[in-house]
DSSP file (Angstrom, degrees, kcal/mol; ACC not computed):
  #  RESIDUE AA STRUCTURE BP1 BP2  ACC     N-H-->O    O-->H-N    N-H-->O    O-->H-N    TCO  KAPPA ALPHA  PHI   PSI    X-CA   Y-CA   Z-CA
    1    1 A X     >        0   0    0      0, 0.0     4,-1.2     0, 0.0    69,-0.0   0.000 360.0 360.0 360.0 178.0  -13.4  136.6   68.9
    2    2 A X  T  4  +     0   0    0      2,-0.2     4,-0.3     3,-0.2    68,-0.1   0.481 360.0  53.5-130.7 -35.8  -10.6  136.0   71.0
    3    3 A X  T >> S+     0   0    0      2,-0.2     3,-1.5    66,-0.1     4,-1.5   0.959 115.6  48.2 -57.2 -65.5  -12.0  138.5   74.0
    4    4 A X  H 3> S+     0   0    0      1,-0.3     4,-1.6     2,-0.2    -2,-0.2   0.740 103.1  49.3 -26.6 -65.6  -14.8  136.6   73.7
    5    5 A X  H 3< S+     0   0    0     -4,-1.2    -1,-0.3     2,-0.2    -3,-0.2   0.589 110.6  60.0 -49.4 -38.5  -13.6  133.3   73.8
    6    6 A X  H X> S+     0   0    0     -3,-1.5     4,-4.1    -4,-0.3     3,-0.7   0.782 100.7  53.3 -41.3 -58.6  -11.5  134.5   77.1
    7    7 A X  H 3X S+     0   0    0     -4,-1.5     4,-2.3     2,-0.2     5,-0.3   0.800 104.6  49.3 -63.7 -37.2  -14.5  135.4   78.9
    8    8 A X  H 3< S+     0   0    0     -4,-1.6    -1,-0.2     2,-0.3    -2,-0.1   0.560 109.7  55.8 -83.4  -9.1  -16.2  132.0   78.4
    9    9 A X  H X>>S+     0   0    0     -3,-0.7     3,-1.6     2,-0.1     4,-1.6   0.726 116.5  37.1 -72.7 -69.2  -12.5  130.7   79.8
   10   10 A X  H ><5S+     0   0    0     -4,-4.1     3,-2.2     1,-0.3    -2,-0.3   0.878 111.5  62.4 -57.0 -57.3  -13.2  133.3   83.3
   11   11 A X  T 3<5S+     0   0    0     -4,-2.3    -1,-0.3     1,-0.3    -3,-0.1   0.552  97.0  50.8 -98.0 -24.1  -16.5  132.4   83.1
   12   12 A X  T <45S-     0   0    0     -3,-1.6    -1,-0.3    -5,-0.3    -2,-0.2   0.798 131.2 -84.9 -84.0 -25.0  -15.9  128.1   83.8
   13   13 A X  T <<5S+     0   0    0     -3,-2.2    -2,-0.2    -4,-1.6    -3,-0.2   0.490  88.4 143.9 119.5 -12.5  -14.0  129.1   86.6
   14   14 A X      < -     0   0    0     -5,-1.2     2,-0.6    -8,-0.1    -1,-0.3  -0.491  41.7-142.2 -54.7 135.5   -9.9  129.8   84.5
   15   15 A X        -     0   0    0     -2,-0.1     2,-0.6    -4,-0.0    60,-0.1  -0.787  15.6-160.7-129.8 132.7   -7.9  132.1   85.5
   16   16 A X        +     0   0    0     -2,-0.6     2,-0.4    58,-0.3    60,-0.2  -0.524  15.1 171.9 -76.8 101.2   -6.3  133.7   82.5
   17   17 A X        -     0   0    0     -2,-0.6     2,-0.5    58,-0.1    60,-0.1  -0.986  15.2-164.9-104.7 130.5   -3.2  135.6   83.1
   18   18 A X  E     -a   77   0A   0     58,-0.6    60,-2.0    -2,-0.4     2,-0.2  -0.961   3.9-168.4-135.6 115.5   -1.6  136.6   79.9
   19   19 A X  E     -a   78   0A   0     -2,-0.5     2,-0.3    58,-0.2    60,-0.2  -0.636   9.6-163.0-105.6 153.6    2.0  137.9   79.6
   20   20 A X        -     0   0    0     58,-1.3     2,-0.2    -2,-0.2    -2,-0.0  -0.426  12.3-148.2-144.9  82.9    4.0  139.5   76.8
   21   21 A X        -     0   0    0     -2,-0.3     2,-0.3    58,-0.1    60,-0.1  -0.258  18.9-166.6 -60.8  85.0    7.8  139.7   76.9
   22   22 A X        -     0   0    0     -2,-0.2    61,-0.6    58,-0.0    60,-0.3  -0.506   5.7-169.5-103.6 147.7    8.6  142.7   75.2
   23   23 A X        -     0   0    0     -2,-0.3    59,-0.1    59,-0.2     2,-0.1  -0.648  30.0-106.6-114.6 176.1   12.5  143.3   74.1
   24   24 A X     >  -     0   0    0     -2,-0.3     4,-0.7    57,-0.1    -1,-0.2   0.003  27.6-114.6 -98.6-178.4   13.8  146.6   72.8
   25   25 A X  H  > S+     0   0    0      2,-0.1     4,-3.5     3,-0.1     5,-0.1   0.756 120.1  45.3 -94.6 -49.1   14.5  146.9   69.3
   26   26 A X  H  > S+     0   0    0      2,-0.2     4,-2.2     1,-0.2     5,-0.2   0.958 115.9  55.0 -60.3 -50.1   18.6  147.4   69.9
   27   27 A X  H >> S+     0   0    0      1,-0.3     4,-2.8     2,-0.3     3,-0.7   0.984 107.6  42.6 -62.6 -57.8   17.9  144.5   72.3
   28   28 A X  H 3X S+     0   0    0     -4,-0.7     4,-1.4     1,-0.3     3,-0.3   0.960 115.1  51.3 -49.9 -50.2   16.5  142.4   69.7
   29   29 A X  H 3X S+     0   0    0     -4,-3.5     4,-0.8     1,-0.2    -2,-0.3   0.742 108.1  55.2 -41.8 -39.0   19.4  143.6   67.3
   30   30 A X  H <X S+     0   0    0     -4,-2.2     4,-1.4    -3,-0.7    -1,-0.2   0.787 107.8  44.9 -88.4 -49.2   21.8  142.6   70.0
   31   31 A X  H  < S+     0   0    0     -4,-2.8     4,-0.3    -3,-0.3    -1,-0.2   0.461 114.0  44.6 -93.8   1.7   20.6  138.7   70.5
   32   32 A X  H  X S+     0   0    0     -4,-1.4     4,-1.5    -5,-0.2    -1,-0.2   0.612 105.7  58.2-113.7   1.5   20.3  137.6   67.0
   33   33 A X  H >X S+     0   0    0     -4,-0.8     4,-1.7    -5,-0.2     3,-1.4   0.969 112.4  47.1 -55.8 -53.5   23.5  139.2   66.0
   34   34 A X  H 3X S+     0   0    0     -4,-1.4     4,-1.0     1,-0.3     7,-0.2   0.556 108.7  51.9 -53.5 -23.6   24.8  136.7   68.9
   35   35 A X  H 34 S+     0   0    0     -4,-0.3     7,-0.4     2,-0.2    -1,-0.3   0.728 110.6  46.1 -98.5 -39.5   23.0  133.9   67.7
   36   36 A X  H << S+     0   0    0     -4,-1.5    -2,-0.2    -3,-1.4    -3,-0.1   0.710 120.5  42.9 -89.7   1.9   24.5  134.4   64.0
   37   37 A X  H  < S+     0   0    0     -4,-1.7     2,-0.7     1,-0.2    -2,-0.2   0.937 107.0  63.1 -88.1 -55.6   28.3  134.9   65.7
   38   38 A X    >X  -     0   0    0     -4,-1.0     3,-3.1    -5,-0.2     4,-0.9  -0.732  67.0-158.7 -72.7  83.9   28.3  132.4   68.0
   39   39 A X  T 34 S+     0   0    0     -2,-0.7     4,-0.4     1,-0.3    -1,-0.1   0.639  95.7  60.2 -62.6  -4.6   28.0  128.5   66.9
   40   40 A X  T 34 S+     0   0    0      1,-0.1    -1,-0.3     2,-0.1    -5,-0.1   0.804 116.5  34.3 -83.9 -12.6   26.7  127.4   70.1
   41   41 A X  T X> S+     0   0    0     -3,-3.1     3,-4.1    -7,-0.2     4,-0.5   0.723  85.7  96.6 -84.0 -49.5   23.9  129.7   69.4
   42   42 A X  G >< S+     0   0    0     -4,-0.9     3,-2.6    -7,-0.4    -3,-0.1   0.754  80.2  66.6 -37.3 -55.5   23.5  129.5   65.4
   43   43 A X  G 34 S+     0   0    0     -4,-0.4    -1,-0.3     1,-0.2    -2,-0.1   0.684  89.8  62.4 -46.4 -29.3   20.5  126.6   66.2
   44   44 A X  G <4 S+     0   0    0     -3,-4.1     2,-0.7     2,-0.0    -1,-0.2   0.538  91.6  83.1 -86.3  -8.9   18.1  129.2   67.8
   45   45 A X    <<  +     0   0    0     -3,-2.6     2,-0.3    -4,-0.5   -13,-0.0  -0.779  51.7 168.1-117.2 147.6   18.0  131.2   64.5
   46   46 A X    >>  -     0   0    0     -2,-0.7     3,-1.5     0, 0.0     4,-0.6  -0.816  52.9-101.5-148.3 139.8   15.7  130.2   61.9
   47   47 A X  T 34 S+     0   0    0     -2,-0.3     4,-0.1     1,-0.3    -2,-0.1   0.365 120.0  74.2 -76.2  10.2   14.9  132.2   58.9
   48   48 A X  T >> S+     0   0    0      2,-0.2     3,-1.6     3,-0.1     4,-1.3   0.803  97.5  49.5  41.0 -88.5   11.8  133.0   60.7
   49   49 A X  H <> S+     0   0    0     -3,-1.5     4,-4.0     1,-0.3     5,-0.4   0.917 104.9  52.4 -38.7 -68.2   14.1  135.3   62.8
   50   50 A X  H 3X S+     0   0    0     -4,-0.6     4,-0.5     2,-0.2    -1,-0.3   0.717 111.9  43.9 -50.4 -18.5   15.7  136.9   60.2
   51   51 A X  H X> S+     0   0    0     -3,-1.6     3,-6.9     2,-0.2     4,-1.3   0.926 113.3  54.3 -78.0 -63.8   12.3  138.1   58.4
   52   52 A X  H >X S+     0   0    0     -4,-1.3     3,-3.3     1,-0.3     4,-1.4   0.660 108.8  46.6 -23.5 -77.5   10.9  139.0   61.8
   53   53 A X  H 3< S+     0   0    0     -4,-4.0    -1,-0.3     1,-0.3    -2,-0.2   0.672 112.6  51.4 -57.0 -15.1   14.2  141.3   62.4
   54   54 A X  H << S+     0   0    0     -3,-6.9    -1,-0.3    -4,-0.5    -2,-0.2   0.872 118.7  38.4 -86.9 -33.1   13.4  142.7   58.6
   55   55 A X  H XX S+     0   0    0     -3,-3.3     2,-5.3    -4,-1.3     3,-2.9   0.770  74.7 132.6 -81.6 -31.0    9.5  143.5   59.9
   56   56 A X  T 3< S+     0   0    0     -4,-1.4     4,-0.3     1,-0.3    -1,-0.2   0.262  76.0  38.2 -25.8  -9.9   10.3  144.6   63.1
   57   57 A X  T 3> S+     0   0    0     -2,-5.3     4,-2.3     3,-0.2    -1,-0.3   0.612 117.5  54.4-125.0 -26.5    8.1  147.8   63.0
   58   58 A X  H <> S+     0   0    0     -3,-2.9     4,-1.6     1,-0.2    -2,-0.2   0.866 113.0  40.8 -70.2 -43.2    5.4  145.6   61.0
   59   59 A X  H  X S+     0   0    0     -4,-0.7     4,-2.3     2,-0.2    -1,-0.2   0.850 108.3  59.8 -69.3 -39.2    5.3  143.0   63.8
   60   60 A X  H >> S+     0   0    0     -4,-0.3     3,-2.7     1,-0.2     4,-0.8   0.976 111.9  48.7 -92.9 -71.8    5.4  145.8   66.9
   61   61 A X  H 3X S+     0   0    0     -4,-2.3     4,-1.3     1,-0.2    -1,-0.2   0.817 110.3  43.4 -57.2 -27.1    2.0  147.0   65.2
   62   62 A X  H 3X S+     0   0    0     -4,-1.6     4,-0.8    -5,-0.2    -1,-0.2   0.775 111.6  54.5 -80.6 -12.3    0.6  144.2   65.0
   63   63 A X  H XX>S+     0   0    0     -3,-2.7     3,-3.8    -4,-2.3     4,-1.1   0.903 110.3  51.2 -56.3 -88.8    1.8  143.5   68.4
   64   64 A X  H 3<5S+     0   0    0     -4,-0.8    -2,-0.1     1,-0.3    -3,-0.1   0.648 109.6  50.3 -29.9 -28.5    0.1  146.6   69.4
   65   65 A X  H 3X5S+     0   0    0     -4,-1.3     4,-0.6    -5,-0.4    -1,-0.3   0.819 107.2  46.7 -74.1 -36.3   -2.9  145.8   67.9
   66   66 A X  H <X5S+     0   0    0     -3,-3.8     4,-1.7    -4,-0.8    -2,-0.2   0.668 107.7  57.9 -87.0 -30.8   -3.5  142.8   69.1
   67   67 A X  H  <5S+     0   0    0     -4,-1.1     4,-0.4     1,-0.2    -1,-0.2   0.644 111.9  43.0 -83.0  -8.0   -2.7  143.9   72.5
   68   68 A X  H  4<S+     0   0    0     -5,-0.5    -1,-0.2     1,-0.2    -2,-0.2   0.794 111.1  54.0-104.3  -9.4   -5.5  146.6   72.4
   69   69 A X  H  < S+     0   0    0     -4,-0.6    -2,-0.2     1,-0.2    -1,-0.2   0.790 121.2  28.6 -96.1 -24.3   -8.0  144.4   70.7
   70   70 A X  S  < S+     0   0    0     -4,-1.7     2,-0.6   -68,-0.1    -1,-0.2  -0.013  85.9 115.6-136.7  26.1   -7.7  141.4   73.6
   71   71 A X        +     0   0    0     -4,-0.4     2,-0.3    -3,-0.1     5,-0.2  -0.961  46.7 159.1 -68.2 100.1   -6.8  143.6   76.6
   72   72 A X  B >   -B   75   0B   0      3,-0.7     3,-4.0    -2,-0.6     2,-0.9  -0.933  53.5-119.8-147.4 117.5   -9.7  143.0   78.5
   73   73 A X  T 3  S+     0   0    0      1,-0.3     3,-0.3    -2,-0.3    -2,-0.0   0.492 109.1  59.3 -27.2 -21.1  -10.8  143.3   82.2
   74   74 A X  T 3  S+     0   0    0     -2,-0.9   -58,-0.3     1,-0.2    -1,-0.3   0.578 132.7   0.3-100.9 -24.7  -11.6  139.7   82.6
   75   75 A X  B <  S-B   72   0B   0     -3,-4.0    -3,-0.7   -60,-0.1     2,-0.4  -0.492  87.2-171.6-177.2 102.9   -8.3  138.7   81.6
   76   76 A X        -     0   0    0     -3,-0.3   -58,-0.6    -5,-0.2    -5,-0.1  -0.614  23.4-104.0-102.4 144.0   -5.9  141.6   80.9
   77   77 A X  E     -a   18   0A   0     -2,-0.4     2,-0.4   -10,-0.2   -58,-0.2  -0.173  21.4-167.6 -45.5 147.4   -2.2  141.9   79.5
   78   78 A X  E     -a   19   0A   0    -60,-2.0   -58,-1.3     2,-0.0     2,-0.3  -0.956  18.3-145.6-120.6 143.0    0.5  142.5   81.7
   79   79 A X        -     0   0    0     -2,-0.4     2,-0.5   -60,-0.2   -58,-0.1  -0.877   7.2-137.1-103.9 129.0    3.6  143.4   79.5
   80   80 A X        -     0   0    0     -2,-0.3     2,-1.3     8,-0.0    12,-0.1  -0.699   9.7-138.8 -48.2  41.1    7.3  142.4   80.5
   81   81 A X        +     0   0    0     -2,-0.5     3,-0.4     1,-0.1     7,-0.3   0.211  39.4 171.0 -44.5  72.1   10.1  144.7   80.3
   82   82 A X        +     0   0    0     -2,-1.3   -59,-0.2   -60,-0.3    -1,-0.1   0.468  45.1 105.1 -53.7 -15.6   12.7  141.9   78.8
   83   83 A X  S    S+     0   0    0    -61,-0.6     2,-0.4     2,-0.1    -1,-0.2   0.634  82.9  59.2 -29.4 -25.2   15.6  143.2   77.8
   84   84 A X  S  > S-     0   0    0     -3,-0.4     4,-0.5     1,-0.1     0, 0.0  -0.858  75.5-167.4 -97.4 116.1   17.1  141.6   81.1
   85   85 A X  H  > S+     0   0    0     -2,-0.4     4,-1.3     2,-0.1     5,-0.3   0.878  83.8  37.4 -51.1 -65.7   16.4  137.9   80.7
   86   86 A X  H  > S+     0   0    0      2,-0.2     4,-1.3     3,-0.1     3,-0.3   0.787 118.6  50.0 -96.3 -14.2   17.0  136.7   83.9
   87   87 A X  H >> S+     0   0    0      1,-0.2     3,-2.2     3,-0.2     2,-0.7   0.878 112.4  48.3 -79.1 -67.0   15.5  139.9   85.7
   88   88 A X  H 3X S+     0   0    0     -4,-0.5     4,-0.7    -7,-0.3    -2,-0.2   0.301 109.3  54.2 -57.7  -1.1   12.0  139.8   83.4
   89   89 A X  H 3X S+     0   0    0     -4,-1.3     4,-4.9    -2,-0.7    -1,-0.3   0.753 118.7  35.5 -45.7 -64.5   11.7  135.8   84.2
   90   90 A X  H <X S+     0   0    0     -3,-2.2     4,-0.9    -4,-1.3    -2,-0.3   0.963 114.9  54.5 -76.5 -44.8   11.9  136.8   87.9
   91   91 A X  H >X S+     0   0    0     -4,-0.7     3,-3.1     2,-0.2     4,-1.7   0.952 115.0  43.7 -21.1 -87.3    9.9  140.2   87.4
   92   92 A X  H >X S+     0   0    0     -4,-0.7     4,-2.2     1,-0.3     3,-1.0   0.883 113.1  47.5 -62.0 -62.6    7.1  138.0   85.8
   93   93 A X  H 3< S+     0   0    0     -4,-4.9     4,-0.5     1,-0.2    -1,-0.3   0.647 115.6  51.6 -57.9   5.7    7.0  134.9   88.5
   94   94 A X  H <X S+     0   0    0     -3,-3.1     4,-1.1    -4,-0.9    -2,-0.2   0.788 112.5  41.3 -58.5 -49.8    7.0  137.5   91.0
   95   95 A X  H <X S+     0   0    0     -4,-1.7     4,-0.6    -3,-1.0    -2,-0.2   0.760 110.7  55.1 -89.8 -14.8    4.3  139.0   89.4
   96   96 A X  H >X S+     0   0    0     -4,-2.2     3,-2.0    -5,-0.3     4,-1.3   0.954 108.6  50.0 -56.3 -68.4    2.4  135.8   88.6
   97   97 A X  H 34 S+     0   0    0     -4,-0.5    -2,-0.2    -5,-0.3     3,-0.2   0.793 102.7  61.7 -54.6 -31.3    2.4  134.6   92.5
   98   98 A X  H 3< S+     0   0    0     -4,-1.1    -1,-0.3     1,-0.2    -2,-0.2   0.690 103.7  45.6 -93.6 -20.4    1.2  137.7   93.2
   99   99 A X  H << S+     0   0    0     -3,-2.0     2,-0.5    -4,-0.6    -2,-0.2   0.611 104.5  74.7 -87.6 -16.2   -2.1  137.1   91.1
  100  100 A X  S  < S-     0   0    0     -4,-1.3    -1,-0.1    -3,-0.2    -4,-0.0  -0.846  81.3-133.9 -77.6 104.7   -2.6  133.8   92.5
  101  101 A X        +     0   0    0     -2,-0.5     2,-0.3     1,-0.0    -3,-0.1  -0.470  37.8 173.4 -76.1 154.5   -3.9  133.3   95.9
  102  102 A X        -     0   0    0     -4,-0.1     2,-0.4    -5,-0.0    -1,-0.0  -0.993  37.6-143.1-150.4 131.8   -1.9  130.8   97.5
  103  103 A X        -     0   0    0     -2,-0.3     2,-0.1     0, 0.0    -2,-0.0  -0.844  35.6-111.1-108.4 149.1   -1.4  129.4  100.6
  104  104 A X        -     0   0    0     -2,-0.4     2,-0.5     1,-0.1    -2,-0.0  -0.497  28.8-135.0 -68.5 134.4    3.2  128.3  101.9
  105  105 A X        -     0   0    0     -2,-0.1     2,-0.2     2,-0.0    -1,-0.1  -0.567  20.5-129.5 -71.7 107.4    3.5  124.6  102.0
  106  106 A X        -     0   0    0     -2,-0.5     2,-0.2     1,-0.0    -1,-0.0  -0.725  28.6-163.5 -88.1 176.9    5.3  124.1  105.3
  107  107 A X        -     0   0    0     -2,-0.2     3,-0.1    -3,-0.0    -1,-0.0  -0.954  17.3-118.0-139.8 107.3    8.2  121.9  104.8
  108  108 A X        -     0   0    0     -2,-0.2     2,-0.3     1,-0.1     0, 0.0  -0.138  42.8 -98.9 -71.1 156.6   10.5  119.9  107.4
  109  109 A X        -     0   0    0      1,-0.0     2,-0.3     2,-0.0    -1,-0.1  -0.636  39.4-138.0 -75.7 141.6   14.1  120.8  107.5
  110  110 A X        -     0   0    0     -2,-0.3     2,-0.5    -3,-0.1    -1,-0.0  -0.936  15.8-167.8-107.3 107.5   16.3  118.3  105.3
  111  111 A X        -     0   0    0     -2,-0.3     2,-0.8     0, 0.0    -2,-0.0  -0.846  25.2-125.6 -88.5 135.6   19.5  117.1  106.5
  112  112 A X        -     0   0    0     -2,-0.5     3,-0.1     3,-0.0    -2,-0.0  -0.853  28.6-138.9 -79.5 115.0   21.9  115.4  104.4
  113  113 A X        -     0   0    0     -2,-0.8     2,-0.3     1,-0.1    -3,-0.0  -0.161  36.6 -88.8 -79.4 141.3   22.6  112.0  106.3
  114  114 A X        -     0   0    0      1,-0.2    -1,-0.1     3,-0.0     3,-0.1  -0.671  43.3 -96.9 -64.2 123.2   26.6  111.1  106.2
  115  115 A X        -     0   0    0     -2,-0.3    -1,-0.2     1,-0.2     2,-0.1   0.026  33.9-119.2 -95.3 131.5   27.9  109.3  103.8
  116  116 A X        -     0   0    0      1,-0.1     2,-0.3     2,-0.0    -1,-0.2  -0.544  31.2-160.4 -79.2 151.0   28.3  105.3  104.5
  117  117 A X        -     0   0    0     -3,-0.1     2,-0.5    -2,-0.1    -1,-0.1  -0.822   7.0-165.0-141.5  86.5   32.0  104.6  104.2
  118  118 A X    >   -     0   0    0     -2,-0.3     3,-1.0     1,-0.1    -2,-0.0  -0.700  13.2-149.3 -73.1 121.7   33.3  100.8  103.6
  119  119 A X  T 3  S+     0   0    0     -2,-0.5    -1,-0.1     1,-0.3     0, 0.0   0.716  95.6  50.5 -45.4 -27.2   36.9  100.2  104.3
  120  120 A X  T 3  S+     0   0    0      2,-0.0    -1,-0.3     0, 0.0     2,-0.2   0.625  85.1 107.7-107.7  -2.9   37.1   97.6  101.8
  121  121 A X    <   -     0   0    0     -3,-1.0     2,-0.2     2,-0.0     0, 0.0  -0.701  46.6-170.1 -77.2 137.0   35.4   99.5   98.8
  122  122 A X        -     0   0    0     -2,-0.2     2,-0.6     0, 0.0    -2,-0.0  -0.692  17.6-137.9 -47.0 136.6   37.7  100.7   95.8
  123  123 A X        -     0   0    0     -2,-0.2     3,-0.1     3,-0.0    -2,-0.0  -0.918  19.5-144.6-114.4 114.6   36.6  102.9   93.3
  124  124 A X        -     0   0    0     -2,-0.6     2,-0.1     1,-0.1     3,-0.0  -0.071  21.5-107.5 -84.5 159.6   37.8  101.9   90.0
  125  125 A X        -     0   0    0      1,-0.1     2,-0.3     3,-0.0    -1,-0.1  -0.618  34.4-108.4 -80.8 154.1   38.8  104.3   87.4
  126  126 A X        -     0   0    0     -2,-0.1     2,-0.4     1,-0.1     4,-0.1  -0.676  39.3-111.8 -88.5 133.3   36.5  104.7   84.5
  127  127 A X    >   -     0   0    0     -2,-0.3     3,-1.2     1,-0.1    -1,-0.1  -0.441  25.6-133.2 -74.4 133.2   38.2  103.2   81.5
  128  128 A X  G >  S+     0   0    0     -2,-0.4     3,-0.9     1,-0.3    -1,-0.1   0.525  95.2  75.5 -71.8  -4.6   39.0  106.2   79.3
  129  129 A X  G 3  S+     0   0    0      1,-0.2    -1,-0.3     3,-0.0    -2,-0.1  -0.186  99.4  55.4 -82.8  24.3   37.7  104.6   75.8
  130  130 A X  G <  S+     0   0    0     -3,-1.2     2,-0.4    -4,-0.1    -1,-0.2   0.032  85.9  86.3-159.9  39.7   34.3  105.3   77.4
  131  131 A X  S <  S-     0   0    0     -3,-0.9     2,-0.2    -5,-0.1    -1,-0.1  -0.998  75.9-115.5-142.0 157.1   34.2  109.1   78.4
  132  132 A X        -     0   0    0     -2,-0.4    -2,-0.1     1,-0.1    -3,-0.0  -0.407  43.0-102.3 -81.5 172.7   33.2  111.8   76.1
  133  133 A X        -     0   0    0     -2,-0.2     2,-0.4     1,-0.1     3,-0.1   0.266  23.4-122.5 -75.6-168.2   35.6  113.7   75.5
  134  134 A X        +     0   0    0     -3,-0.1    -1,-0.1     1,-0.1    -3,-0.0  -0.813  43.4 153.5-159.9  98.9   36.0  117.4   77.4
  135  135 A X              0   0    0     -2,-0.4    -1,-0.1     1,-0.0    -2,-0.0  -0.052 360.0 360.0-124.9  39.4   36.2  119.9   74.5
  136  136 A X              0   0    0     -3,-0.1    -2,-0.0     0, 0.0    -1,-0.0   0.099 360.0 360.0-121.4 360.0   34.8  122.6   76.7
């Protein structure tokens, strides 16, 4: 089993931390509309998505299930509130460092050194049959 199989992970000396990015249902609704509006987007959806969005209540039980069957002291979920991308990235490496002991890396301070400056250098212009184009 999969608990099992965990434990014999903690047990070598891993340690398992195991996260699970959960979005809202509206939320979900919300990013693959955007993906099917939006052609810069249109690549991330895959008809994969669309069954998923048609199961959505079939998939969140079998989420649920799965999370109660392999929830286990030795190496337990922590669940994500994602709706927020960029906060539940930082939510979760916050909370990641915070399960690791660790010790700060000191670091010397970095100056950026001044730029050498020859009088007799030019800088040619790039001939314009060799840049891509700028249609953004």
């Amino acid at each position: 089993s999969a608990p099992e199989f965990e434990r014999m992970l903690v047990r070598s000396g891993i340690q398992l931390i195991k996260y699970w990015f959960s979005i809202s249902d509206d939320e979900q609704r919300v990013r693959f509309l955007g993906r099917i509006h939006d052609p810069l987007k249109q690549w991330k959806l895959s008809p994969m998505d669309l069954e998923s969005r048609r199961r959505w209540e079939e998939y969140t039980k079998a989420k649920e299930v799965m999370l109660e069957r392999t929830h286990i002291p030795e190496s337990p979920w922590w669940v994500v509130p994602a709706d927020d991308k960029k906060r539940a990235r930082l939510n979760c490496i916050h909370h990641l460092l915070s399960q690791i002991a660790y010790q700060e890396v000191p670091h010397a301070d970095i100056e950026l050194p001044a730029r050498e400056r020859r009088e007799d250098y030019i800088r040619h212009p790039v001939p314009n049959d060799i840049i891509v184009p700028e249609v953004y």
